[in-house]
C-alpha positions in Angstrom: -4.8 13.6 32.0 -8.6 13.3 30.8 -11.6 13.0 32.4 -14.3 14.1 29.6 -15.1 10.8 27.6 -17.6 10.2 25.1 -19.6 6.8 25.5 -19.2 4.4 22.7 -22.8 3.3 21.0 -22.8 -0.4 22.2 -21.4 0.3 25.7 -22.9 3.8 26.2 -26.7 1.6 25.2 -25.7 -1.2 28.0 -25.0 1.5 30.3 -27.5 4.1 30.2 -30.0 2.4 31.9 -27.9 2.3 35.2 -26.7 6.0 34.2 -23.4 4.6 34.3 -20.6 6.4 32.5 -18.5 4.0 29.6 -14.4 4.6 29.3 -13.2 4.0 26.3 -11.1 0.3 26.3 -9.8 -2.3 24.0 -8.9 -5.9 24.2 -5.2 -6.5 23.5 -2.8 -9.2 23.4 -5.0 -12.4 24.2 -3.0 -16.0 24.7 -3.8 -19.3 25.3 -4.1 -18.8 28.7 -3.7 -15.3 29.9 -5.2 -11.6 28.1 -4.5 -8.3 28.2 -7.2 -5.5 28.6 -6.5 -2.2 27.8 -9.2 0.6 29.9 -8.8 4.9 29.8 -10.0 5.2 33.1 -9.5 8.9 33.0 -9.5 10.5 36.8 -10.6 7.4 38.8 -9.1 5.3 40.9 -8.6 1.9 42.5 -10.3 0.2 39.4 -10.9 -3.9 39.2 -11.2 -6.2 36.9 -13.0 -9.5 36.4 -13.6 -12.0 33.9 -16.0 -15.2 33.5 -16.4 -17.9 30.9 -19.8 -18.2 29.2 -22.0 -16.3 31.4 -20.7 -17.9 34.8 -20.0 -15.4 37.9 -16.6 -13.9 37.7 -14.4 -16.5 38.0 -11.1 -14.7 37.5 -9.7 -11.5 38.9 -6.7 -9.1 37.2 -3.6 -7.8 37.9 -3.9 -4.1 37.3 -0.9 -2.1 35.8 -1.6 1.3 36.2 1.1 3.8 35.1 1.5 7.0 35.4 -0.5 8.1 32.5 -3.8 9.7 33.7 -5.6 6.4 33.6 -4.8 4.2 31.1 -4.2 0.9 32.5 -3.5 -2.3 31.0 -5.5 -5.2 32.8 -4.0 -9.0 32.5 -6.2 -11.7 33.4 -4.2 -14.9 33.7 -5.3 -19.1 34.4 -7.8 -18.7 31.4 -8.4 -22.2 29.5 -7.4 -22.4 26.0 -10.0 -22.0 23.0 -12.7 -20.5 25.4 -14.9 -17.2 25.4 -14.4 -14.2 27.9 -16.7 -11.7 29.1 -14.8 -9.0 31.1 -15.9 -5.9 33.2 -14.2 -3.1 34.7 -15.3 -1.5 38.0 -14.3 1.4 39.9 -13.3 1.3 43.5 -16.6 2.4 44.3 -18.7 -0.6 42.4 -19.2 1.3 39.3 -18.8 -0.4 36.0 -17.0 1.5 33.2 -16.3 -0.9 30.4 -17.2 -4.3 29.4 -16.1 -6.7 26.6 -15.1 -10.3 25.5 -12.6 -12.3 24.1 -11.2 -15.7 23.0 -8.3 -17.2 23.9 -6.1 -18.6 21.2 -6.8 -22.2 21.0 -3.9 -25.2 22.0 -3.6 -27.1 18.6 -0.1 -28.6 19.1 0.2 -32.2 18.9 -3.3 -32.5 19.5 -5.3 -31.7 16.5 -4.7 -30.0 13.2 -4.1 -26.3 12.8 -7.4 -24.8 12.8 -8.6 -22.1 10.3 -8.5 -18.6 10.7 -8.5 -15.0 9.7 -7.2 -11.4 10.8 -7.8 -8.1 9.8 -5.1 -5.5 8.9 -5.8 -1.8 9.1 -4.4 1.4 7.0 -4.6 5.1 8.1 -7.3 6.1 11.1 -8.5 9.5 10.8 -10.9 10.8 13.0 -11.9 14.4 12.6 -10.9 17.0 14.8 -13.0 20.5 14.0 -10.3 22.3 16.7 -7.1 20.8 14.8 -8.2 20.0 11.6 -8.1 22.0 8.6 -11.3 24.8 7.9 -11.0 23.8 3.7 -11.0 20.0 4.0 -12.5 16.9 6.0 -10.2 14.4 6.1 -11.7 11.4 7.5 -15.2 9.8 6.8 -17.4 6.8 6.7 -16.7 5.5 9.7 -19.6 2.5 9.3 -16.5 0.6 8.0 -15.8 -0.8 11.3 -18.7 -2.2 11.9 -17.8 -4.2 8.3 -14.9 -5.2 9.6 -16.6 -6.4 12.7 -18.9 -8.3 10.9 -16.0 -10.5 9.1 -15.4 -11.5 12.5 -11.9 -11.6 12.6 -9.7 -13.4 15.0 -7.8 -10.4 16.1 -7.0 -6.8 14.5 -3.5 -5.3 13.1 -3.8 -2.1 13.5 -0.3 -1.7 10.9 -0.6 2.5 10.3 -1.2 3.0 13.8 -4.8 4.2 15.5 -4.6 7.5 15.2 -3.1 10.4 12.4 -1.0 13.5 14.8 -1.7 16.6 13.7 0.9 19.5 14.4 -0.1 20.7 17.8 0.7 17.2 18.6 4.1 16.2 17.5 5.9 17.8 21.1 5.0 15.9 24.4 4.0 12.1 25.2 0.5 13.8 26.9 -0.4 15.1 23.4 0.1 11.8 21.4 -1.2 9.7 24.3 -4.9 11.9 24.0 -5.2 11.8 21.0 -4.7 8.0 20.8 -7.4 7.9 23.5 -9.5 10.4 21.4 -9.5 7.7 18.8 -11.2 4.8 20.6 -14.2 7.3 22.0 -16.0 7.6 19.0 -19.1 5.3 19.3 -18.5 3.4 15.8 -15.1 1.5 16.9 -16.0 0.1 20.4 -17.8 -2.7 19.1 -14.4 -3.6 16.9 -12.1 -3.1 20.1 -14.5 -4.8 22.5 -14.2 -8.1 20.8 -11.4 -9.5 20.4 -7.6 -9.0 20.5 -5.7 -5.6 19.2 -2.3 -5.2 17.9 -0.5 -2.4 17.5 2.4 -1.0 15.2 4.3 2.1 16.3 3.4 3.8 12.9 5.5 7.2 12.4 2.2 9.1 11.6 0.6 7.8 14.8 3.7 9.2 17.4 6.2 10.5 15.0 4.9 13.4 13.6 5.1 14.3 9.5 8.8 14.5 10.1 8.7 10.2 10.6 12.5 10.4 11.9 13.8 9.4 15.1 15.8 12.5 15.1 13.1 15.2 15.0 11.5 17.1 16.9 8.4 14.6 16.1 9.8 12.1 18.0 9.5 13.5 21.8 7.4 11.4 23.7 6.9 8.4 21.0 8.0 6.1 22.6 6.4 7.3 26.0 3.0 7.5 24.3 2.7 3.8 22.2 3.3 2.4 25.3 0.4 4.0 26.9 -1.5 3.4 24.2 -1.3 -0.2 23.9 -1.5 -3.7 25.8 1.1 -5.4 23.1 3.1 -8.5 24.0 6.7 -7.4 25.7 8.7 -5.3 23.4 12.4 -3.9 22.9 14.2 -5.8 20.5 17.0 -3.4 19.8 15.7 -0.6 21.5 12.4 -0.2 19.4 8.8 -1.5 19.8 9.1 -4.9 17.5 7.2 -7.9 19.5 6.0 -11.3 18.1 3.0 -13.2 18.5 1.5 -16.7 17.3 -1.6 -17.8 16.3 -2.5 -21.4 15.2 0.1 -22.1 12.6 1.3 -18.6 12.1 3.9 -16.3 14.0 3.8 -12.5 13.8 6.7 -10.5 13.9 5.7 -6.8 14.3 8.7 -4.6 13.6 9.0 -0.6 14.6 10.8 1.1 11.5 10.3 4.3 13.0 12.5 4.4 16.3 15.8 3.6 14.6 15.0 5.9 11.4 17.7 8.1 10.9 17.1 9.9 6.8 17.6 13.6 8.5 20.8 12.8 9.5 23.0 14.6 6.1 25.7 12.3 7.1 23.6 8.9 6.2 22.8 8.9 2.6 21.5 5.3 3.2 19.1 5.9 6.0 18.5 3.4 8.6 15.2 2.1 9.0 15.0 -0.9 11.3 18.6 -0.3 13.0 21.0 -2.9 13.1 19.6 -4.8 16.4 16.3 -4.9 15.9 17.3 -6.4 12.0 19.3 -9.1 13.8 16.2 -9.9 16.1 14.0 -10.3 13.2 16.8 -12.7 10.7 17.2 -14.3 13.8 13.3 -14.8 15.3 12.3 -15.8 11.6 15.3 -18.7 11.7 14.0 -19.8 15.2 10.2 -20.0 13.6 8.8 -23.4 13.2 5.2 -21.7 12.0 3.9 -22.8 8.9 3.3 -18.5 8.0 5.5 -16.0 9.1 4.0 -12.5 9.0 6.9 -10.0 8.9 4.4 -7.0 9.9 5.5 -3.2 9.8 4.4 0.3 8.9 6.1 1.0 5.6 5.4 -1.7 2.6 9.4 -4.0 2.2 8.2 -5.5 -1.4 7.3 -2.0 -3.2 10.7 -0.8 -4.9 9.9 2.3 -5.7 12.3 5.2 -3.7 9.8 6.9 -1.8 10.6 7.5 1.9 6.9 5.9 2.5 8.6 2.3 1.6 11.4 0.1 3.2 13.3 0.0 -0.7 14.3 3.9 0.8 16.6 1.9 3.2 18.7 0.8 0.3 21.5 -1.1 2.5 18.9 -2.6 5.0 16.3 -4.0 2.5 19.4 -5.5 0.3 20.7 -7.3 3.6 17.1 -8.5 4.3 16.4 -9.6 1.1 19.7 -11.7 0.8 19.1 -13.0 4.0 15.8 -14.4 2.8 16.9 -16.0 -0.5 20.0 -17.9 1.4 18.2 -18.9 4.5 15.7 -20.4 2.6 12.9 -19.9 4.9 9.8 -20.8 3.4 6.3 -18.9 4.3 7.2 -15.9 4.7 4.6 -12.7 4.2 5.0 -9.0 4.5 2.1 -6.6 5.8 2.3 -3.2 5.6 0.5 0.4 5.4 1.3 3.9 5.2 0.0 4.1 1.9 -3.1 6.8 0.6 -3.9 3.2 -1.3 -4.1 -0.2 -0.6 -2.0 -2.8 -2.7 -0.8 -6.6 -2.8 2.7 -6.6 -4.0 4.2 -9.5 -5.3 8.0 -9.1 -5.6 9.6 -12.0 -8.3 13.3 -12.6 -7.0 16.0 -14.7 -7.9 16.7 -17.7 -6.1 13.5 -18.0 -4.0 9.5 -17.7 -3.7 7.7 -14.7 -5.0 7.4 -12.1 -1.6 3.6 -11.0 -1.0 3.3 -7.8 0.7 0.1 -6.8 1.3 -0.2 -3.4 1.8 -3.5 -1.6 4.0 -4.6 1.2 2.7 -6.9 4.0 4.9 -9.5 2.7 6.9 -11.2 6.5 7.5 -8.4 8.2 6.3 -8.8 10.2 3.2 -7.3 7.9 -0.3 -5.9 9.5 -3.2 -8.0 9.5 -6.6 -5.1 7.8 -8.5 -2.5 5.3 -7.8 1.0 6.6 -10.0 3.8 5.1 -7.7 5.6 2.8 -9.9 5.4 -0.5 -8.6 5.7 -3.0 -11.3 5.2 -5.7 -9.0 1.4 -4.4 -7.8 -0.8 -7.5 -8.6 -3.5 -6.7 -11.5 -6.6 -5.1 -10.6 -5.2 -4.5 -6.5 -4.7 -0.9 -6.5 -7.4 0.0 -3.9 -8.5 3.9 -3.9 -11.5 3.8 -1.5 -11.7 3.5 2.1 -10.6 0.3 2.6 -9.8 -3.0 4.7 -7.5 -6.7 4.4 -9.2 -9.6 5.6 -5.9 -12.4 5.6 -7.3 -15.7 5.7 -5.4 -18.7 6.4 -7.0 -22.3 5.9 -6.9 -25.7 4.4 -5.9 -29.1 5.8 -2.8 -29.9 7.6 -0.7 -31.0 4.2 -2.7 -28.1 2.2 -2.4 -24.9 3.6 -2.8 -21.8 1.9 -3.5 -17.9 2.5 -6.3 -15.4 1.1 -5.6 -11.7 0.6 -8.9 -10.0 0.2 -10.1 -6.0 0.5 -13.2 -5.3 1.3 -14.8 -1.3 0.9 -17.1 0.8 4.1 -20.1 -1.4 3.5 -18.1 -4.6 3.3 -17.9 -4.9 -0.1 -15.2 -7.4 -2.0 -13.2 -5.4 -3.5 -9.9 -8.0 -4.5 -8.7 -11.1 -3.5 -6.6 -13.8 -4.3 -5.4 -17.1 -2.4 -1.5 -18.2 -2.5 -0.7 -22.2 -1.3 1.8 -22.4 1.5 3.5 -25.2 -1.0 4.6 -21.6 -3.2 5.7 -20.3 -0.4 8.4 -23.1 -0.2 10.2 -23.0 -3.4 13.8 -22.3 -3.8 16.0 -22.1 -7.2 
């Protein structure tokens, strides 16, 4: 599909001196005792994979899963030891090394010792320019030393909750388009370092494989599905024919939703437009009722909390956001979060309800993309002073001791800057009417 690739900065300067060429590759879904590698390989073949805990020789091969893509392959090394550090390289058949990185695996805290502290970053809108595809009168995207930033809050793992890449027009027809310029994303030099290091989740944003039309009945969606699986080495997916997954971490579980594959708002017949679909909604009610995690992070692309009626929020989907939000009151679940994105602005929602806890919905807001000058949705439950206009990033923090816990929204600008934050106790997170 691609064979041209651009070296990223930190593996392109480990590389040059055996004039070896880099492929662009990212750490995905990393366990307590397996981790998945994602690697563009572009044109060649027969690549291997081997792994090795502080410095050692390899000690553990991969499996390879190569499909039919051109060269992306996702890599799974398995029999790793809880809580320990990775390095991984990537060699073609012929002894060449293409792509190196590291990673931790998540540590085994149950029944042994208390949850350990953490945090995660959550990611908006990533716009990398395109001179052939872009238009002449604007630049969209820009300061692009905002992932080194992030890198340097050294994270636990990244959502990646709009997405890792905007389509532009000429791409919203085949699964080859989408899936290059995906790839196109993770060559510049700036991310590798972010990718490289530790675990990568993705949400199948509509922006990033839909198209501007973000319906499952366009045009837009040829190919979406095809290319987000290409694209990324997520946990197993398919609730309900769509791309929602779960994860844990420590005390936390993830549930990463796909409110793009069921949408349905260009149909004339559906005046109250599906988002989620009715499976995948069950899977969630269901998964969050089956969750003994102290947080539950109900993750997708469009923010639930914010009620104002734009098609860019879940309050669009009148009927399904009125089941899900009764659900949530009389289930009495306690610790429940929303993350979200596909906003020109980041925000932390914090939606007062009858009968239960305040929801938080922290919403990303572009990374590189380009942010609006003024926030004027009406959201009358936007927290005081978190409307974010600038290039932005959320660091989620969750710490404490064992009968304390509690969780720390913060935005931070390019250079790393604090921009907002605010911490919520898990005990607030537990009350009921």
């Amino acid at each position: 599909m691609t064979t041209a690739k651009t070296a990223p900065l930190t593996l392109a300067l480990l590389f040059s001196a055996a004039g070896l060429a880099a492929a662009p590759s990212m750490v995905g879904d990393v366990g307590t005792r397996e981790a998945r590698v994602w690697v563009d390989a572009g044109s060649a073949k027969g690549i291997t994979a081997a792994c090795s805990e502080g410095g050692k020789a390899a000690e553990f091969s991969a499996a390879v899963q190569n499909p039919q893509n051109g060269g992306a392959s996702t890599i799974i090394f398995s029999g790793l030891k809880p809580g320990a550090k990775y390095e991984f390289s990537v060699k073609t058949a012929d002894g060449a090394e293409i792509a190196r990185g590291s990673f931790k695996t998540k540590p085994d805290y149950k029944d042994r010792t208390p949850p350990p502290d953490f945090s995660f970053a959550v990611f908006g809108e990533n716009y990398i320019n395109d001179k052939q595809f872009d238009p002449p009168y604007k630049t969209p995207g820009g300061e692009y030393e905002i992932y080194a930033a992030a890198d340097a809050k050294n994270p636990a793992f990244s959502i990646w909750a709009d997405g890792m890449n905007t389509l532009r027009n000429a791409d919203e027809d085949s699964a080859s388009a989408k899936f290059l310029r995906g790839a196109a994303a993770r060559e510049i030099p700036e991310i590798s370092a972010l990718l490289s290091k530790r675990a990568n989740y993705g949400v199948a944003a509509c922006g990033s494989y839909y198209g501007k039309s973000n319906d499952s009945n366009s045009s837009g969606a040829a190919g979406a599905s095809a290319a987000f699986d290409m694209l990324w080495a997520n946990p197993a997916s398919g609730a309900g024919g769509a791309k929602s997954y779960s994860f844990q971490y420590a005390d936390a579980e993830f549930f990463v939703l796909d409110d793009c594959s069921n949408r349905s708002y260009l149909d004339y017949r559906n005046s109250r437009p599906a988002y989620l679909g009715e499976k995948q909604l069950e899977w969630l009610m269901g998964a969050l009722q089956n969750s003994k995690a102290n947080f539950k992070f109900v993750v997708m692309n469009s923010p639930f909390a914010n009620p104002a009626n734009s098609r860019d929020n879940f309050a669009f989907s009148a009927d399904e956001r009125k089941r899900l939000s009764e659900f949530l009151v009389f289930s009495k679940i306690p610790g429940i979060v929303f993350l979200s994105a596909n906003k020109p602005f980041g925000e932390l929602t914090r939606l007062v309800r009858a009968g239960g806890y305040p929801i938080y919905d922290l919403t990303a807001g572009p990374l590189t993309g380009r942010p609006i000058e003024e926030v004027t949705e009406m959201n009358y439950f936007r927290m005081p002073s978190s409307a974010i206009t600038k290039r932005s990033f959320a660091i989620v923090k969750v710490d404490g001791p064992e009968d304390d816990r509690a969780v720390t929204f913060s935005f931070f600008d390019s250079k790393g800057a604090k921009l907002f934050s605010t911490t919520v106790k898990l005990s607030e997170l537990k009350k009921f009417d």
